[in-house]
N, C-alpha and C positions, 0 to 999 in steps of 0.2 A: 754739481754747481747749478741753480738756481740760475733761471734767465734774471730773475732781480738782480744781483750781485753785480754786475758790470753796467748798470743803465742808472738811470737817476730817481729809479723810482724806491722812496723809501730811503732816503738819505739822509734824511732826517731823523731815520731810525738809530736807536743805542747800537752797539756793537756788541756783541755773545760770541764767545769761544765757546760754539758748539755746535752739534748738527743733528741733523735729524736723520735716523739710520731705517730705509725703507726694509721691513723684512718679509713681505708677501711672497717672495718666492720659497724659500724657508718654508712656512704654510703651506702653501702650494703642495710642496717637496712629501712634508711630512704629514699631508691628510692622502694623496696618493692621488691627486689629478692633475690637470694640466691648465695650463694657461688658458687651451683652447676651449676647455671643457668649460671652465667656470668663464668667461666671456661667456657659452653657448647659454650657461644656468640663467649667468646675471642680466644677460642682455647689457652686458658692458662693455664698449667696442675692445677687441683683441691687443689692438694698438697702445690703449690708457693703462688694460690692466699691463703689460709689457714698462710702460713708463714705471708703475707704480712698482713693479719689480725692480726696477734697477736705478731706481732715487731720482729720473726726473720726475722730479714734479714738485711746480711752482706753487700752486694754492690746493691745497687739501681737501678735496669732495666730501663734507660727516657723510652725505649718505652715500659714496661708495662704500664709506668704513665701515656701515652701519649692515652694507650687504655681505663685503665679504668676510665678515667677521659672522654675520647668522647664517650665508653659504658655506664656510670651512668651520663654523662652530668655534670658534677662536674668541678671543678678548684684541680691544684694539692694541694693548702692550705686546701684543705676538706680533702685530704687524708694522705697528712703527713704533720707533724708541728715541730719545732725549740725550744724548751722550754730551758731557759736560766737561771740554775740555782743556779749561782753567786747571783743575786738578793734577 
C-alpha cells in the first residue's frame, strides 16, 4: 500500500485496478547476493534497497532501476511489473 492511497494527494487521479509488483528480491535471490552486498556495490542505503524488496515504495527512483538492473545484469521487467487486475 502506497503512502498516497489514504491522503489526499492525487485524488484527482483516475482509478486502475492494478498494481505494481516490486520483484528485487526475486533478482537478488537468483543472481546469488544479498541485499547487503548490493547496498555495499550500489551505495544504496540498505534500508531503500529493503523497501524496494517488499513493494514499499511510493515514487520510483529510474536511477536506482537503472543501477540495479546494470549491478544484477537484469532488465527493469525482472524487477518491477504491471499486473492488471480488471481482467
Amino acid at each position: 500500500m502506497s503512502k498516497f492511497d489514504s491522503n489526499n494527494i492525487g485524488n484527482n487521479l483516475i482509478k486502475v485496478d492494478g498494481n505494481v509488483i516490486f520483484k528485487l528480491q526475486e533478482v537478488i535471490d537468483r543472481v546469488g547476493t544479498t541485499k547487503y552486498a548490493l547496498s555495499r556495490k550500489t551505495n544504496i542505503r540498505y534500508d531503500t534497497i529493503c523497501n524496494y524488496c517488499k513493494g514499499n515504495v511510493a515514487l520510483i527512483n529510474v536511477e536506482y532501476l537503472k543501477i540495479f538492473c546494470n549491478i544484477l545484469d537484469c532488465q527493469i521487467e525482472d524487477i518491477i511489473e504491471y499486473k492488471n487486475e480488471k481482467n
